[in-house]
N, C-alpha and C positions, 0 to 999 in steps of 0.2 A: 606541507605535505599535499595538501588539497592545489593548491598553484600547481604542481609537479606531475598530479597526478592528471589534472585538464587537461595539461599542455599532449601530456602521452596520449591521451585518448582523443586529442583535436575539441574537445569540450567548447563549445559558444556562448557565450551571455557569463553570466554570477553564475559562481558555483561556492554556497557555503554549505555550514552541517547545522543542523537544526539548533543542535545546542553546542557551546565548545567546554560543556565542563568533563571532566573525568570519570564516567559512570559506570556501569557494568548491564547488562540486558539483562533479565531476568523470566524464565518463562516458569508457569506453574501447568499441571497438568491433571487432567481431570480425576488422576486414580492419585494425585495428592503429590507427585515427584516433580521437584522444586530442581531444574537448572539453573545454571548461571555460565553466561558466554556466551554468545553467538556461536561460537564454531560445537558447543553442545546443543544446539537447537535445530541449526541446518540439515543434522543427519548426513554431512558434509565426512567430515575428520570421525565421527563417531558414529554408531550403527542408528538408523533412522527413529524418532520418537513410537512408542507403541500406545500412545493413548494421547487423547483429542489434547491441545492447548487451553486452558480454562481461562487462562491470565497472563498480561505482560505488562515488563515492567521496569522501570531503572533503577538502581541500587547505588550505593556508594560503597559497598564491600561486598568481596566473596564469600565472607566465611558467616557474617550476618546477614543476608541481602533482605532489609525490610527497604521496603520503599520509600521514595523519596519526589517530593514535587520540585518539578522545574518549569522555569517561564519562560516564555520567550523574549530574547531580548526586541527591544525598540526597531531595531533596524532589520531584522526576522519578519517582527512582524507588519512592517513597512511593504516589504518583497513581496508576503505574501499577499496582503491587502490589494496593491496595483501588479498584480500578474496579470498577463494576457490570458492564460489559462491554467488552470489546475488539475494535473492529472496523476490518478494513482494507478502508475504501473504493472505491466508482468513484473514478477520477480517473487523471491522468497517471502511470501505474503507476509509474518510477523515478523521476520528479523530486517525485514525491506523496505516494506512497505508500511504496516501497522506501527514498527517503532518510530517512524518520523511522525506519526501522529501523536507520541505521550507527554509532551511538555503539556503545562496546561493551559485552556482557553484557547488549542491551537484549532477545535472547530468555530468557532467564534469569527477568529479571525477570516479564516476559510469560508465564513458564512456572511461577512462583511463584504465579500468581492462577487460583483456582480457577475464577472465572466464566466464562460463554460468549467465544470466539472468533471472530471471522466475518469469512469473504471475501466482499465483492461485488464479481462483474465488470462491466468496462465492457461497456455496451450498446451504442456505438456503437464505430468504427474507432478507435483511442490509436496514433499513429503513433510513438511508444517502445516499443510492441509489435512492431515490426517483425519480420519471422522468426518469430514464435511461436505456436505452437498453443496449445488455455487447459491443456494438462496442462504443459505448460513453462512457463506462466505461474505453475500453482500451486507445481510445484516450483522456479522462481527464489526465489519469496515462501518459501516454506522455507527455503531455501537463505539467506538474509540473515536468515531467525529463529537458523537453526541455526549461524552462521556461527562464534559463537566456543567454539560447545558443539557438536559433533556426537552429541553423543548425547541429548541432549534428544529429549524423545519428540511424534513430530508431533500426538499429540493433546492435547497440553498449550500448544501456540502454536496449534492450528487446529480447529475444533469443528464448524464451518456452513458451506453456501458458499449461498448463496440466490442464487437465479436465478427467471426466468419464460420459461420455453420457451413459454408461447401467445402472449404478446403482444411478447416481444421478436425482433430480427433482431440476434445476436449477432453479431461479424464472424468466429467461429469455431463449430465446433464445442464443443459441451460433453457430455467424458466423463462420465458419471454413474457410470455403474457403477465406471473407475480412478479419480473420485475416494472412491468409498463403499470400494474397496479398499483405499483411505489409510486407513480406518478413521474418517474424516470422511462426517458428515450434511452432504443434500444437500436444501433447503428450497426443493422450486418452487410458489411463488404467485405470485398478482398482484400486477406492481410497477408497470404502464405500463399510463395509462389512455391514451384517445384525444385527450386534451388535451396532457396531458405527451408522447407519442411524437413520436421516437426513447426520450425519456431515462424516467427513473425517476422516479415520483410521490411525494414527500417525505412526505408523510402516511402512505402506504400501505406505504412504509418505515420511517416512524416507528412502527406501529403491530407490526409486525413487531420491530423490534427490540426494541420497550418487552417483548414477551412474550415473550421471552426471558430479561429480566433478572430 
């Protein structure tokens, strides 16, 4: 499926999934209401979550979803190790973004590669952000790097955050300064031209990341 689905999208380099066993996503949320599914988390297919994410997590059933630890295979953690770079994405922060971080020991690994790191946020409203300002968005995304290492040093999972304060309408505020207190560079250039807005111009982010590597 994953071969099939590269080929459609013109996909370049390795394209795997974090983990290939059979599991279920799981989200918990602050006022105690326990989903299961992705398409119940995205506020996609079903009406948007009404209270902050507290917890996420993979299960091996729907009808008991306690938690379950997974590892990364050898050759996972291989890729990740000698990448040119590391970046976590726009996109649906916990069902996107945050779950390719739950196997464990995968900041570890992440913190074993000496290359750039990088967060981009979303530009437009990510209704799995609910509740969240972007310095509690940076530090959940730490929070799941550093989950089974606390002492892992946040400049070794997190390097960049690139942003474009002229052209974009961010649905938050963006710290500059608490995140440069992280000890994290804060990259603002153009990402959104007038064709692409709302969203992010792909070349002009490609062009961006390639200089980095």
């Amino acid at each position: 499926v994953l071969f099939i689905f590269r080929k459609l999208v013109e996909s370049h380099g390795i394209v795997r999934p974090i983990t290939n066993k059979y599991l279920h996503l799981v989200a918990e949320l602050e006022d105690g209401t326990r989903l299961v599914g992705q398409h119940n988390i995205t506020g996609r297919e079903v009406k948007p979550i009404a209270s902050p994410i507290r917890d996420l997590y993979l299960s091996e059933s729907t009808i008991d979803p306690v938690p379950v630890q997974i590892e990364l295979t050898k050759s996972i953690s291989k890729l990740i190790k000698k990448s040119d770079l590391i970046c976590y994405p726009m996109g649906s922060f916990y069902t996107s973004v945050l779950a390719n971080l739950l196997p464990t020991n995968i900041g570890e690994n992440i913190a074993q590669n000496s290359s750039p790191k990088i967060f981009i946020p979303n530009t437009t409203k990510d209704s799995e952000q609910f509740g969240m300002n972007f310095i509690m968005v940076i530090n959940k995304l730490l929070r799941f790097l550093q989950k089974d290492n606390r002492e892992i040093v946040i400049t070794d999972v997190l390097n960049f955050v690139i942003i474009d304060s002229k052209n974009a309408n961010y649905p938050f505020e963006i710290s500059i300064e608490e995140i440069k207190h992280m000890g994290v560079e804060v990259i603002d250039t153009e990402l959104i031209t007038q064709e692409s807005y709302p969203f992010i111009d792909s070349e002009l982010l490609i062009k961006v990341l390639l200089s980095l590597t």
